[in-house]
C-alpha positions in Angstrom: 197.8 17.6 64.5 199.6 17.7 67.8 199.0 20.0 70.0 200.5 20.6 73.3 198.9 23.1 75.9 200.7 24.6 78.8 199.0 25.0 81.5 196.3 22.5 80.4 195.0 21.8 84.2 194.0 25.2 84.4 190.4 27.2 84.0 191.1 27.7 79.6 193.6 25.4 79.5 191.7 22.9 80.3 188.9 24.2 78.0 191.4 24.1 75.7 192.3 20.5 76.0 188.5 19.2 75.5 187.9 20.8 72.4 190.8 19.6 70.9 190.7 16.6 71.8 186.8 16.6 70.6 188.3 18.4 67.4 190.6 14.6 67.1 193.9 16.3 67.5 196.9 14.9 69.2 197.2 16.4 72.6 199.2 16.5 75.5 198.9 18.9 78.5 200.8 19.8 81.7 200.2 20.7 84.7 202.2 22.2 87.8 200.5 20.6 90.9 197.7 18.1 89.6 196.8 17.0 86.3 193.4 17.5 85.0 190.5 15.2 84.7 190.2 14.8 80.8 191.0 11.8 79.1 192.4 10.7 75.9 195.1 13.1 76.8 198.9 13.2 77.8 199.2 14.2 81.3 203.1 15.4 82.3 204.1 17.8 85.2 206.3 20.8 84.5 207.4 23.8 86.2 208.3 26.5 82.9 210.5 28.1 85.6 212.9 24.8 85.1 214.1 26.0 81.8 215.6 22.5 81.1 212.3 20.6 82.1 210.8 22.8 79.1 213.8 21.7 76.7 213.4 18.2 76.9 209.8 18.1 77.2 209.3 19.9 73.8 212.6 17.3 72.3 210.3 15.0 73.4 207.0 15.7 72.0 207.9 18.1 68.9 204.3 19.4 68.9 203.0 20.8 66.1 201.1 23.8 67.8 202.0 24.9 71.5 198.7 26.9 73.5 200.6 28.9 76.3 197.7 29.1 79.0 200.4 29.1 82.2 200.4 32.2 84.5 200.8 32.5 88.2 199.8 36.3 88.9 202.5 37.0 91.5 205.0 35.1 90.4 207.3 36.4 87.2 209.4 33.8 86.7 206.3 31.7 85.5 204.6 34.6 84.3 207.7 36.3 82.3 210.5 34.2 82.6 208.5 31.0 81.9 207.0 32.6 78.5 210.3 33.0 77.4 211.4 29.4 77.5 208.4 28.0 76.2 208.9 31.0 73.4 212.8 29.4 72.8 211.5 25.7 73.1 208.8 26.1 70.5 210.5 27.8 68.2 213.9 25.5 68.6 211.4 22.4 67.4 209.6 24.5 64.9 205.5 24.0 66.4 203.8 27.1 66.0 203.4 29.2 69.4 200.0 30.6 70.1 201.0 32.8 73.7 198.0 33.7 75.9 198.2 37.6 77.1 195.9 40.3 79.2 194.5 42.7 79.3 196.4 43.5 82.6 199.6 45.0 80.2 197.0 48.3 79.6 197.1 51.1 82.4 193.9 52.3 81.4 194.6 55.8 80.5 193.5 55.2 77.2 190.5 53.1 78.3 189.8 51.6 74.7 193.3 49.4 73.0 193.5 48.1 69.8 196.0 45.3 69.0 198.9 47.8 68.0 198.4 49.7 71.3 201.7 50.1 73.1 201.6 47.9 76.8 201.9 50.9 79.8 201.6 48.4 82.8 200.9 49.5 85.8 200.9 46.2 88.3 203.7 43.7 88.8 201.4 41.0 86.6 200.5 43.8 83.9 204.2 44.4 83.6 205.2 40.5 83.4 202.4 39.7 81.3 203.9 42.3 79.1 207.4 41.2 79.5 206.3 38.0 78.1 204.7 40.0 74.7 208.1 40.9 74.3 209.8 38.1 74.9 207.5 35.9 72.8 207.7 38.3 70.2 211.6 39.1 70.3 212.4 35.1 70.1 209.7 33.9 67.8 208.7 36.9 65.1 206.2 34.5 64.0 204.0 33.4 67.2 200.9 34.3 67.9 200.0 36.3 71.2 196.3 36.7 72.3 195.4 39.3 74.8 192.2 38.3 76.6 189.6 39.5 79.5 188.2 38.1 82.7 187.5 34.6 81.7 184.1 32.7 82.8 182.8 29.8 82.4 179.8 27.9 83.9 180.7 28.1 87.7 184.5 27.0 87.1 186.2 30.8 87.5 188.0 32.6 90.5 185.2 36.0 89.0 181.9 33.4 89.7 182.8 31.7 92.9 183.6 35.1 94.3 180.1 36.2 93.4 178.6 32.9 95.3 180.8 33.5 98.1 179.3 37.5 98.5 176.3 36.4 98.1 176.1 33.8 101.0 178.2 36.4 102.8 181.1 33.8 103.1 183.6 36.4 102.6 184.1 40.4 102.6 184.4 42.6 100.2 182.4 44.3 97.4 182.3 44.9 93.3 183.1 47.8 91.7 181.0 49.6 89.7 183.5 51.4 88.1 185.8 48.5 86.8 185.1 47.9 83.6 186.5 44.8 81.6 185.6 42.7 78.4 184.2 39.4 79.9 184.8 36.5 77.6 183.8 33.2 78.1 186.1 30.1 78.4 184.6 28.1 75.5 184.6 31.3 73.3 188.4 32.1 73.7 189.4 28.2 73.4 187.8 27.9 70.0 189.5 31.5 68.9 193.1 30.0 70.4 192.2 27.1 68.1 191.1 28.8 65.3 193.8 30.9 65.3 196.8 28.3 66.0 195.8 26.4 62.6 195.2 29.6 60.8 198.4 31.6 58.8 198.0 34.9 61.4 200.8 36.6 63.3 201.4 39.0 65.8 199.0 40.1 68.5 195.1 39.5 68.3 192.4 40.8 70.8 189.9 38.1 71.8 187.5 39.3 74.9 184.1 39.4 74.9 181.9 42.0 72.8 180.7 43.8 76.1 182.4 46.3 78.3 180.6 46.1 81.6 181.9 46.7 85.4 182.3 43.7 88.0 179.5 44.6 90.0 176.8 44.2 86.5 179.2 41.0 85.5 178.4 40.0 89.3 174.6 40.3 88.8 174.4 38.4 85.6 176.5 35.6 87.3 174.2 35.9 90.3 170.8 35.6 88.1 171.8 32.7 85.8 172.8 30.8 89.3 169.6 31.7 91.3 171.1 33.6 93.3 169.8 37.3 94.6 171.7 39.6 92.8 170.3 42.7 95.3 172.8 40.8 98.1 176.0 41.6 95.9 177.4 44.9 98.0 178.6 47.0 95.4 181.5 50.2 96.0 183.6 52.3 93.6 187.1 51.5 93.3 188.3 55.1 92.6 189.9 56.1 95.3 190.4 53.4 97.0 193.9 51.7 97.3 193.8 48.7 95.5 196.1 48.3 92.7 195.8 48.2 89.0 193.7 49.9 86.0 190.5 51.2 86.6 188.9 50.6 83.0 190.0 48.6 80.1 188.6 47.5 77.2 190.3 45.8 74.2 188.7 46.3 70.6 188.4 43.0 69.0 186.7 44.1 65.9 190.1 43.7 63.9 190.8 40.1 65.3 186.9 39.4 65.1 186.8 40.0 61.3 189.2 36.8 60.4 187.0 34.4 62.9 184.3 32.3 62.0 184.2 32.0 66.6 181.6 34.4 67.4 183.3 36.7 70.9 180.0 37.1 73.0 179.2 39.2 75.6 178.6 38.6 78.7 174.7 39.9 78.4 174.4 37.1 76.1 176.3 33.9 77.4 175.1 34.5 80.9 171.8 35.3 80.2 
């Protein structure tokens, strides 16, 4: 199979791109600014914003699955904009289009969201990752789109290097205790993107991990698998406060979950 992931340089993307190139596929990968450092794979630059670059890359490659991993949180031509023509290209050279959402579409309110729960965003990213859902949807009825959590991996994401940094006191801050996600980690959600692309499913699937926790517990488990003293992590609540965005979300995978054979964990297991 061929299988061409956008946004391939990134933190999944890149996750993404070893497993299916482990898996023996056929795969090519872009990147915006550097490509990665896999081999055995296809390396090509593109911006999604260009919408011709993404036309004549897909004429070009006619892959048999697309993985959209590209996102650029304050930026909605690549977050929205670019969706859409990677939707149109897909679909125009028939691969299957497996679209890589967040949680950030939720407000919230609700606290809990199962796959048919309607997007409220409440950011400038919620609301273009949510533009994208319906863009995705709107162009190609038959794409997948896979709403995730904060993503970790084994010292690779933005969520662990900001836990080293507070704990060396390198930079300012502090983790909430009352921000609750899903955490899900990187290898888990590339082999459900996988699983899913080569399976017959539709329409939007929930893949985070099986634990709601807040950053500051996610901190300390980062903080104890690395050595690190978790008791240095200053902690604060961000209720009240003036930064932006939901408070606490947390998507029910159990519906998704049931048609895996890729076990979600959470993050009191895979960073134990």
């Amino acid at each position: 199979m061929r299988i061409l992931i956008v946004g391939g340089s990134g933190l999944l993307g890149g996750e993404v791109v070893r497993q299916a190139t482990t898996d023996g596929h056929v795969v090519a990968a872009t990147y915006l600014t550097r490509p990665g450092t896999a081999t055995g794979v296809e390396w090509l630059p593109l911006d999604v914003r260009d919408r011709s670059a993404v036309f004549g890359l897909f004429g070009g490659l006619r892959p048999d699955v697309v993985v959209n991993a590209a996102f650029r949180q304050p930026d909605w031509e690549t977050t929205a904009v670019g969706a859409a023509h990677v939707a149109v290209a897909a679909s125009g050279k028939g691969g299957r289009l497996v679209h890589v959402s967040s949680d950030a579409v939720f407000s919230g309110e609700a606290i809990t969201y199962t796959e048919d729960s309607v997007p409220d965003p409440v950011t400038p990213y919620g609301a273009a990752k949510a533009a994208a859902e319906v863009a995705v949807q709107a162009i190609d009825p038959a794409a997948l789109i896979v709403r995730t959590s904060l993503i970790i991996g084994d010292g690779g994401s933005v969520h662990e290097s900001r836990v080293h940094a507070l704990a060396a006191g390198d930079t300012d801050g502090v983790l909430f205790t009352d921000d609750v996600r899903c955490p899900v980690h990187v290898s888990d959600l590339a082999a459900a993107l996988l699983e899913l692309a080569k399976s017959d499913r539709t329409g939007v699937h929930h893949a985070a991990g099986a634990d709601a926790m807040s950053r500051y517990e996610l901190g300390r488990l980062i903080a104890r698998r690395d050595g690190l003293d978790p008791d240095r992590l200053p902690s604060g609540r961000r209720a009240g406060t003036d930064v932006p965005g939901p408070i606490d979300v947390r998507l029910d995978c159990r519906h998704t979950q049931r048609y895996l054979t890729t076990r979600l964990r959470g993050a009191r297991e895979f960073l134990k």
